[in-house]
N, C-alpha and C positions, 0 to 999 in steps of 0.2 A: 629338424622340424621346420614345418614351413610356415609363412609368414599366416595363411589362413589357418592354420592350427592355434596358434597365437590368438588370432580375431575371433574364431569360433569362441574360445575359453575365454575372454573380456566378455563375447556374446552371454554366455551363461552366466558368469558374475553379475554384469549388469541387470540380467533379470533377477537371479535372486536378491539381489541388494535394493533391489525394486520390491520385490513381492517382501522380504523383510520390512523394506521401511514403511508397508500400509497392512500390516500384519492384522496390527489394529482394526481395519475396515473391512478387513473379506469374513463373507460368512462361511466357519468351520467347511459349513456340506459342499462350497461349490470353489475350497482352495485349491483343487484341479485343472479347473477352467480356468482361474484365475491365473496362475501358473505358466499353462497352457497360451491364453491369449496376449501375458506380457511375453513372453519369447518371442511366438510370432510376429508382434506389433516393434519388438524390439531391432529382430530380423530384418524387417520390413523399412526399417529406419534406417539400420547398417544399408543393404541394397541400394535403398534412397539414396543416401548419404554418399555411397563410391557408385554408383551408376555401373552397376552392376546386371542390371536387367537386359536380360537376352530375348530380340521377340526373334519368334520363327515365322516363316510364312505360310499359311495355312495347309498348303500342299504339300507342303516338307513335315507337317507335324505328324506324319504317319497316324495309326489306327489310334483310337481314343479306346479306353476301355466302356464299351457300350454297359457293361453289369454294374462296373461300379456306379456309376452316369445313372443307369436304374433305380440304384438302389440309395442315391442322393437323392435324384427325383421321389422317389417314395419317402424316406424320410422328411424331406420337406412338406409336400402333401398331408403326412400324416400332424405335425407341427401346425400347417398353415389352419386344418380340422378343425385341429384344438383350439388354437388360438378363435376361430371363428365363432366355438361354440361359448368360448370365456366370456368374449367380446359382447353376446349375443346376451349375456347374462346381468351383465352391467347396465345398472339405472342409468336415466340421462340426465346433466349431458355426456358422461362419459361416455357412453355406447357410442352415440354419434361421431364422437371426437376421433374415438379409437378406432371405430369402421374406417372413418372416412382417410385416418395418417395410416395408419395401419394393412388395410384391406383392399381400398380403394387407392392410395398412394396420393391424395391431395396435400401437397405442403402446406404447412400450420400459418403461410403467412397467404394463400388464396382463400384454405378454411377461414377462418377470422375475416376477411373482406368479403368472403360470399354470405355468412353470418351476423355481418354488421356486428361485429365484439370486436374490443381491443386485441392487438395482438398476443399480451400480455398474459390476458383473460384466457386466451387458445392456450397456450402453454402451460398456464396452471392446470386448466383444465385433464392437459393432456398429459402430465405428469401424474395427475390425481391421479387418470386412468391407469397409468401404466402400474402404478406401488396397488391396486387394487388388480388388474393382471399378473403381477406380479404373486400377490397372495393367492388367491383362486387357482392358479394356475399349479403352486408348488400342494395348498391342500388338496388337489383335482387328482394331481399326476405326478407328485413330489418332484424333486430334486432334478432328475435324471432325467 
């Protein structure tokens, strides 16, 4: 057996020993993602951690899958939709807050100085918004 055989099996321990020890916190419907995104995050860490990261050069990366690529792009699209119609739903100030982090991509610390508010103030704000995204969005289009 080889030493990445070895590292792979730590990799999957370490996440389950992860998703165990916040068992507590994840909601029931969405402990597949959760799952899911401490692997990867975990992965992502090992990589880091031995510099492991191989870049190619554009030329050499041969054909891309154009469908899949599509069909990401569609997805997102359809996601970014949603989100806009949530957003669009939302009293202010959270509409605003959410458009502008959200939508428009202004970070919370130029929103807050082009609005004369604490920085503080943005991020509550913009918190608020998101646990009210957050519900609309699973009663809208559930879980999935």
């Amino acid at each position: 057996m080889t030493k990445d055989y070895f590292e792979s099996e730590d990799l999957m321990q370490e996440t389950f020993l992860s998703v165990y020890r916040h068992i507590g916190n994840i909601d029931e419907k969405s402990i597949k993602a959760y799952l899911a995104t401490t692997a990867m995050n975990k992965s992502r860490d090992y990589l880091r951690k031995n510099k492991r990261y191989t870049t190619v050069p554009l030329e050499e990366a041969g054909d891309v899958s154009t469908q899949d690529n599509a069909a990401e792009l569609a997805i997102n699209d359809e996601i970014m939709m949603k989100l806009k119609i949530i957003i669009s739903s939302l009293k202010e100030p959270y509409r605003e807050i959410a458009k502008a982090y959200y939508l428009d991509g202004i970070p919370l610390t130029v929103y807050a100085k082009h609005k004369n508010i604490k920085p503080k103030t943005a991020q509550t704000r913009l918190r608020r918004a998101r646990e009210k995204i957050k519900v609309l969005f699973r009663k809208e289009y559930g879980d999935g």
